[in-house]
N, C-alpha and C positions, 0 to 999 in steps of 0.2 A: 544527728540531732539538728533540727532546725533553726538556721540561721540569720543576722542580718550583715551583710559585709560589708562597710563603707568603705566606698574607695576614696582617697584626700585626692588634694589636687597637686599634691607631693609626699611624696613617701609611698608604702606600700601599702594594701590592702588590708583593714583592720575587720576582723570576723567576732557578731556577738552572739552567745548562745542564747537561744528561747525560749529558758527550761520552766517557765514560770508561768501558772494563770494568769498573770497581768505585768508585760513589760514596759516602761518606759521608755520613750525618747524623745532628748533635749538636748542643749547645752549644759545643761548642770550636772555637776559633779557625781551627782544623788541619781542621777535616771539608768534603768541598765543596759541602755545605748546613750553614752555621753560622748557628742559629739561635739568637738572644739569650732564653732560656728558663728558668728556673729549673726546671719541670718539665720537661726535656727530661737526658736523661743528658750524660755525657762524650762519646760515640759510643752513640748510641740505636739508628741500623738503618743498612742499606745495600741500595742497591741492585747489582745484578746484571744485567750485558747479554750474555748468551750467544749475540749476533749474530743472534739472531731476537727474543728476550724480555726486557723489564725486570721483575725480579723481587726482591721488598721482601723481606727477612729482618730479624730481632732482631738486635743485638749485646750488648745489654746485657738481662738479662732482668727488670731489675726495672722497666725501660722499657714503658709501655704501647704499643698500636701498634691503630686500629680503622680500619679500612679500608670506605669507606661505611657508618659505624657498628656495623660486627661487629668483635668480637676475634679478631685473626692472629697467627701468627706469623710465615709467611714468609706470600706468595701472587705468584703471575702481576699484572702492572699493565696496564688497560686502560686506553683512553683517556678523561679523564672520573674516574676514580676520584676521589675524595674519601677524603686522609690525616691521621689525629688521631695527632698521636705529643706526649704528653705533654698539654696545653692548646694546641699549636699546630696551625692548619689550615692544612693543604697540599692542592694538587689537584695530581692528575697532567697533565700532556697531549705529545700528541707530536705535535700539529701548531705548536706557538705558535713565535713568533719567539725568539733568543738574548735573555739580559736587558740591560737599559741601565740607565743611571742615569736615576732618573724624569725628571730636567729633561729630558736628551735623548732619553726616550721622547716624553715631551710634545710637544716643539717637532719629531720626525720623524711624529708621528700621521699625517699627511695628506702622507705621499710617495707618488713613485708605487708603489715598489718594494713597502711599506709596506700600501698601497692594493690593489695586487692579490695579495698573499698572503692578505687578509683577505675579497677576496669571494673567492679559491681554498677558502677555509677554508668559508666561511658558505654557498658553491652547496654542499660536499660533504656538509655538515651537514645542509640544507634536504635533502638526496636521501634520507639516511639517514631524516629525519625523516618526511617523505610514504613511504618505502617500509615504514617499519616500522608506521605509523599503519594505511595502506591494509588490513594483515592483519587489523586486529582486526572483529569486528562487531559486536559487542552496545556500545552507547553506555557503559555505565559503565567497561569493557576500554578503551576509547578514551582514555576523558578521564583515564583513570588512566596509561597507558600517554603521554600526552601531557605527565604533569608529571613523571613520570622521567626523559623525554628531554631537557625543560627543565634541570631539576637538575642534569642532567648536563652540557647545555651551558655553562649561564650560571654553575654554582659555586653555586648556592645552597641554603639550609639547607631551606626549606619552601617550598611551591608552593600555588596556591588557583585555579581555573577556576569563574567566577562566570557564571551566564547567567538574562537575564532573563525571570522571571514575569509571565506575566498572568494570572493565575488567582487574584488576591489579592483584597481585599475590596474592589474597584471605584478605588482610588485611583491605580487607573496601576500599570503593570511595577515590579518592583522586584529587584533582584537577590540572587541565592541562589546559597548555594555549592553546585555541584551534584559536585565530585570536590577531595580536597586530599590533599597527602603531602609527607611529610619526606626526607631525605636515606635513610633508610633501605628506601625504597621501601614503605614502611607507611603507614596511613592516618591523618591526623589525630584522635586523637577529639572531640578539641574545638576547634573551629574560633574559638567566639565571642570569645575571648582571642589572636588568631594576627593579624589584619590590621586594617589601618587603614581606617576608614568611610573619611575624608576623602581620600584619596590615590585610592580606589576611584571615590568620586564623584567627583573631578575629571576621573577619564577617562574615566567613563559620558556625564561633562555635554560634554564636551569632545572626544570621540572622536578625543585625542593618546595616546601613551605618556608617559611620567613614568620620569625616574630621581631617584632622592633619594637619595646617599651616603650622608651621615648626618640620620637625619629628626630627631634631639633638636637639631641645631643651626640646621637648615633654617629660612630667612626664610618661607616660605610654607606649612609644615606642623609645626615647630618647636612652636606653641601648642595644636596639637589634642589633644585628649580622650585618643584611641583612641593617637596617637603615645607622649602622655607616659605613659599609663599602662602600655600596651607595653614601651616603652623601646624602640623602631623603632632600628636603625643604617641597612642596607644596604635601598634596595627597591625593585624596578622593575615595572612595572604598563603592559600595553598591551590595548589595546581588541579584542575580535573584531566582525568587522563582516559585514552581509550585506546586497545591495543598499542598501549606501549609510547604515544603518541599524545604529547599536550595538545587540548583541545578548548583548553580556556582556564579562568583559575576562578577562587572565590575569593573574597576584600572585606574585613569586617574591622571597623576603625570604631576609635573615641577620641575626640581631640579635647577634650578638658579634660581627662584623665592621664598619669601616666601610671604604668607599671601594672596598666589593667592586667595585662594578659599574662598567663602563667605557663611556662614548658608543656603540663598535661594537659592544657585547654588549645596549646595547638598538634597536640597529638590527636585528641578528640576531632578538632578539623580534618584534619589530615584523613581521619578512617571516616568524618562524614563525606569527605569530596570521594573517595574510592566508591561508600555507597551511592552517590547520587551521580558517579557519572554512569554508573549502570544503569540508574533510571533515566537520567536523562536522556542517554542514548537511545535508550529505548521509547522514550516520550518523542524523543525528533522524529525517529524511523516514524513512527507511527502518525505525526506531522505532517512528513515527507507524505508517506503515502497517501494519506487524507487530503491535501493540495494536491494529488495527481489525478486522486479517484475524481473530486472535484472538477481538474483540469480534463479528463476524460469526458466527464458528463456536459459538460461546458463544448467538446469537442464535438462529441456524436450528438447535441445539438446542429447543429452546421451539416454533419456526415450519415446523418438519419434519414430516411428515404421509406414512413412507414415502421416495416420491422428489419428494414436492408439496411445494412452499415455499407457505408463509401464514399469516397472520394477519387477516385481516380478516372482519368480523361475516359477510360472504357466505360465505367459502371455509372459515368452520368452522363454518355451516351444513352445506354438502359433504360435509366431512368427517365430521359428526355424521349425517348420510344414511348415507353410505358405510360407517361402520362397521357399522351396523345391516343393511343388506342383503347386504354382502358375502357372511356365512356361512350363506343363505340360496341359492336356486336359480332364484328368482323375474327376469324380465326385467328391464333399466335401462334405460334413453334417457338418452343425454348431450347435451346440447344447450347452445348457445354460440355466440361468432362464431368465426368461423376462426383460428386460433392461439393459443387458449386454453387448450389441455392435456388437449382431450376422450382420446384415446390413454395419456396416462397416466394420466387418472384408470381406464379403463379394466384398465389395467396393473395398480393398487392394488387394485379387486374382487377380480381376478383373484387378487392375491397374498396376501390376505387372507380367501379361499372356500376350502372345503372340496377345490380343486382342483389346487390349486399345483403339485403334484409331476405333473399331468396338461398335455397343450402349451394354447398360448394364439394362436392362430390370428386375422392377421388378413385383410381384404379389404376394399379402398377400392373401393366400390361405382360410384365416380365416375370410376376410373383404367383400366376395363376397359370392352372395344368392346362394345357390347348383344349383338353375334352371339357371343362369347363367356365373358358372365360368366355364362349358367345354366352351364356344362361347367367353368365358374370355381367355381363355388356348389357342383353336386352329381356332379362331376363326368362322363364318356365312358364309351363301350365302342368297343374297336374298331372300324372303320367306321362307327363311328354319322357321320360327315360328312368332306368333303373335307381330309385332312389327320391324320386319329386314326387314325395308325398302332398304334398301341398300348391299352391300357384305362387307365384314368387315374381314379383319385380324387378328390372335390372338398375343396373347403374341409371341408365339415360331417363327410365321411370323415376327414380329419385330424385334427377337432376332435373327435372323439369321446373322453368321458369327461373333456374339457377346456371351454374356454370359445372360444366364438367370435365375435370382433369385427368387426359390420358398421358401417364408417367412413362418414359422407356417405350413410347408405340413403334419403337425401329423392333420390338421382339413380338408383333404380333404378326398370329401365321397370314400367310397370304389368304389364304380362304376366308378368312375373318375380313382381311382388309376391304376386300369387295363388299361382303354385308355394309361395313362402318363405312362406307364411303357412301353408298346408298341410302344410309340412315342422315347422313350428314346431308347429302344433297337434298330430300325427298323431306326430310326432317317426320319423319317415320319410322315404325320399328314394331318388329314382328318378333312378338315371345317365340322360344322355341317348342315345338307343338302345337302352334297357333298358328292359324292363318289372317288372323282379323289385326289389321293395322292399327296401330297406336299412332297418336300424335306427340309429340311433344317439341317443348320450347326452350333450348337451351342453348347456352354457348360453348365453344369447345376450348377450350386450351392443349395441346400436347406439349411434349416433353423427349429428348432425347439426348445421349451424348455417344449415338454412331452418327458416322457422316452420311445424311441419308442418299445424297448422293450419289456415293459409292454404293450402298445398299441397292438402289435401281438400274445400275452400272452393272451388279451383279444379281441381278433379277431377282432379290431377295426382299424387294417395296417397288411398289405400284406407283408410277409417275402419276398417273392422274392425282390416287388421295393425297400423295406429298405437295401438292398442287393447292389440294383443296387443306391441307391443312397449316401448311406455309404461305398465307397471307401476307401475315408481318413475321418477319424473324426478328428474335433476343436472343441475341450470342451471349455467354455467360462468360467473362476471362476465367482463365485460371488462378489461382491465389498467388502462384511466382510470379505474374504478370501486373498485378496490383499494386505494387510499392510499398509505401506505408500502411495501407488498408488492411494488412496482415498484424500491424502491430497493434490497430485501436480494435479490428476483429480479435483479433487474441484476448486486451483488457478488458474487452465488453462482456465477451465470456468467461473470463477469470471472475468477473466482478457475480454476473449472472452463479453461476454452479457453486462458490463459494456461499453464496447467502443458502441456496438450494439444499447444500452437501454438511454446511456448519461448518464449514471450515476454516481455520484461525491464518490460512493464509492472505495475507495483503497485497503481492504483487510480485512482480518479476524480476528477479537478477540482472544488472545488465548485461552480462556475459548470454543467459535465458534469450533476451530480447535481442542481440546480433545474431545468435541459432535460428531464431524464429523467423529473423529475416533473409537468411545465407539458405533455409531448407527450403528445397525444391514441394513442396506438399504436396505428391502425387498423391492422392486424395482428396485436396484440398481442406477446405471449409467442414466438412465433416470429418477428416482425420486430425484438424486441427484441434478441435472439439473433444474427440475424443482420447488425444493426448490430455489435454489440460483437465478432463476430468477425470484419468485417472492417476495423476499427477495430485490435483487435490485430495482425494481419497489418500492416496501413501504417503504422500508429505507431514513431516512433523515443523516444519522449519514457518517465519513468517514470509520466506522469498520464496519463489518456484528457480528452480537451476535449470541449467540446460539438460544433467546427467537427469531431473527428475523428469523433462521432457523426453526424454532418448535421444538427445540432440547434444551430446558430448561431442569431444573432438575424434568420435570413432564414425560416431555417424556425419560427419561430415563427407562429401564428395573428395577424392583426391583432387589437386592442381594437377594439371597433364599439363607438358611441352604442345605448344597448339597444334602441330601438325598431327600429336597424336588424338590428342583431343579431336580433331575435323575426322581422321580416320576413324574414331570408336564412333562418332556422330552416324558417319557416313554406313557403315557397318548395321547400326542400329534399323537405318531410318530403311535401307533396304529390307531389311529383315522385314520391319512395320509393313511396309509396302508390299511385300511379297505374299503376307499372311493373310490381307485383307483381300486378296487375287486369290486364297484357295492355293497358295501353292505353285502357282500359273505362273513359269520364270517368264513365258514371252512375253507373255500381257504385263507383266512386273517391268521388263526393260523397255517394251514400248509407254509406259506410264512414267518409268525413268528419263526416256528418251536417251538409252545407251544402250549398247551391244548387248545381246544375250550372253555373252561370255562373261559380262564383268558381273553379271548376277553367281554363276557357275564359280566364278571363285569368291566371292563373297560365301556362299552357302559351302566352299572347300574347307576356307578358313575356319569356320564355325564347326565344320565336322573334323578337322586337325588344327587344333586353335597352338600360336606357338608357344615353347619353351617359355619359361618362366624368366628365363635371361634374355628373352627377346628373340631377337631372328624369325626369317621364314618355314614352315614346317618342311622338315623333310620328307621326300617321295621315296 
């Protein structure tokens, strides 16, 4: 039944029922809310039930009347309101029980009847509480919107949501108020006079709730500093907890009141701080992350280079190249190992030259059958071979007045290479089947990650066009070679494939981000990439882990004893060295600059590699 409870400003809480189209309330004896008031009129106000609505009007107009701290005259009554009529505090509610006389309140607290009207009460509160929370996003809406709903529960005058610091001068967490508010739904401005250190500490220390009726008379907080100087009455205080672990508490006072608070209304606390440190947690996370994504874009401001992420001494080398040649006509060679962003740096000349507004033409020299990447290159005429129905364009055709990007040119055959080297010097080009020259005007970029070097070392590329196509060289590092530039490459593309893919992940484990930075990424930039997007794809979680990267503690490199470490190096780099010779041990140890013998046991070990317990193999 609907009621109104005044609380005195001694004794305990007097509850009236509402059962009536029209109740009174005054001081007089006659009203059926008579309250013993000096400031309170003859008949001060009345309520009003028009079978759907309780509704508060003036009777007397010299009678004051604030309703959750504003001045009314009449208003609608919700449940939860908070009533000042004269110096007396009344709350509305329309779920509470009829009133008793206190003794046989007291001694029915724990019925049954008693018992489940009150978890009835406190599931439908907890619902209202989680669904009204769940809307808000931004953390300070939260914690704010979190002590209104308190206030409104529990009856109380101010609220304090305290959570702990570590960010302090090294001496340990310590806690801070991070959101407070009064009955008015306004915000404290000053907190440092509003609650009691010691009632706070004991439930930091203790990770219990506390109610304290009246704290000036209180056996255990009665003597304290903060109580007496305060003047504490009413104050209940319960801990938020996460994994097991206090992480702040909540503060919900009345200081002209005592004997506000009741045993179940800090039970009610207690199961609201359980649910809201769940939210909360998850409101921070989601905080955190949002200040990172921020702190990210903030970053690759600075590390943006175009569509290139970096910072590191090599990559704005690159970049300090790259500007310079751009607006110029002259050839480039990109070279690097494979998934290190030869195509975009590419892409950045390009967008950067005198040509932009002309096409940007590529051809993976490595993706096309030798019988037809010349007709790829400079295009057919009809009949010119079995299948060329039609006349047909090549790349360098398309590229014309543009730039044209030769991908991988260490895999084109040699007989090609002479055509393209004469197209390049001559800047002409003849369809296949054709005999009539073409002109065109273009820029060339190439692309590799063999050493072309060794390539014309071993007669497999043509010194002149590596000549002609190595003007300027862009080394590309490797992604182990970067430093940190693995880490904001990483969240740039987490941030990228997540919007892309829908995916509810927000960011990296930091366990994820030490893997990311210990893995050697022999693929680099592109296996990076392709980790993390299938990482977002199978992830249900909001962090990526390392296990979701493959980058557990399995995938990790062993630590080797260094001597062995230099041996498995040394083992290696011959092996490299010997494969790019064809197999050629002499030419391997004269490029080593060592005996042909120590290749001969090198390639022994590998064909009798030893026991698993170590030692040398037996003959």
């Amino acid at each position: 039944m609907p009621t109104l409870k005044w609380f005195p400003a001694s004794g305990p809480p007097r509850a009236f029922p509402l059962y009536k189209p029209v109740s009174t309330i005054g001081r007089a004896l006659g009203n059926d809310v008579a309250i013993t008031s000096s400031a309170m009129a003859e008949t001060h106000a009345q309520v009003l039930f028009d079978g759907r609505d309780f509704n508060l009007e003036e009777v007397d107009k010299a009678g004051e009347i604030l309703i959750n701290g504003k001045k009314k005259r009449r208003a609608r009554l919700v449940h939860g309101d908070r009533l000042t009529l004269g110096d007396a505090e009344i709350a509305f509610s329309i779920f509470d029980e009829p009133p008793r006389e206190a003794a046989n309140r007291r001694d029915n607290d724990h019925g049954p009847e008693s018992q489940a009207a009150a978890s009835i009460a406190g599931l439908r509160k907890l619902y209202e509480f989680s669904e009204k929370l769940m809307t808000h996003k931004k953390l300070e809406e939260l914690l704010e919107a979190m002590l209104d709903l308190l206030l409104e529960v529990t009856g109380g005058e101010k609220g304090l949501i305290l959570l702990m610091d570590e960010s302090g001068d090294g001496g340990g967490p310590k806690p801070v108020v991070r959101a407070s508010r009064h009955v008015k739904k306004e915000a404290i401005t000053d907190t440092a006079g509003v609650i009691s250190d010691s009632i706070v500490r004991k439930v930091l220390e203790s990770g219990r709730p506390i109610i304290v009726s009246d704290a000036l008379s209180d056996a255990q907080f009665g003597s304290s500093e903060s109580v007496l100087a305060l003047r504490l009455s009413s104050v209940m205080c319960a801990p938020l907890m996460s994994q097991g672990h206090v992480t702040g508490a909540m503060y919900v006072g009345n200081d002209r009141v005592k004997s506000l608070f009741e045993r179940s209304q800090l039970d009610v606390l207690s199961i609201f701080c359980g649910q809201a440190s769940l939210i909360l947690e998850n409101a921070m996370l989601v905080n955190a992350l949002r200040a990172d994504k921020e702190k990210l874009s903030a970053e690759l401001k600075d590390k943006h280079f175009g569509e290139i992420i970096g910072a590191c001494p090599s990559m704005m080398e690159v970049f300090r190249k790259l500007q310079k040649v751009a607006t110029t006509d002259i050839s480039v060679l990109i070279t690097g190992e494979t998934g290190t962003g030869k195509e975009l740096i590419a892409h950045e000349v390009h967008r950067r030259s005198n040509r932009i507004n002309q096409p940007f033409v590529v051809i993976n020299c490595g993706a096309i059958p030798e019988n037809l990447i010349e007709s790829e290159l400079f295009g057919h005429v009809k009949g010119a071979f079995t299948g060329a129905v039609a006349s047909r364009p090549g790349k360098f055709q398309v590229a014309d007045k543009g730039t044209l990007f030769l991908d991988e040119i260490g895999e084109l055959p040699l007989n090609l290479q002479v055509k393209l080297l004469r197209a390049l010097q001559e800047r002409v080009v003849f369809r296949v089947g054709d005999s009539k020259p073409e002109k065109v005007d273009i820029r060339v970029i190439a692309a590799t990650n063999r050493v072309l070097e060794d390539e014309i070392r071993g007669g497999r590329f043509r010194e002149d066009l590596y000549y002609r196509l190595n003007v300027v060289n862009l080394w590309l590092p490797p992604l182990r070679e970067r430093g940190d530039d693995v880490l904001i490459i990483a969240k740039a593309l987490l941030s990228k494939y997540a919007d892309e893919l829908g995916s509810q992940v927000q960011g990296f484990s930091p366990q994820a981000l030490t893997a990311i930075k210990k893995h050697p990424w022999p693929g680099n930039i592109r296996q990076l990439e392709n980790r993390i997007r299938k990482a977002l794809v199978l992830c249900d979680k909001a962090l990526l882990s390392a296990e979701d990267l493959d980058l557990g503690a399995n995938a990790e490199n062993p630590i080797l004893p260094l001597e062995k470490a230099k041996e498995e190096f040394q083992r290696k780099y011959v092996l490299e060295v010997l494969e790019r010779n064809n197999g050629n041990r002499t030419q391997t140890a004269r490029d080593l600059g060592v005996d042909p013998r120590t290749i001969f046991r090198y390639l022994e070990r590998e064909a009798n590699p030893p026991p698993a317990g170590g030692g040398e193999p037996k003959n």
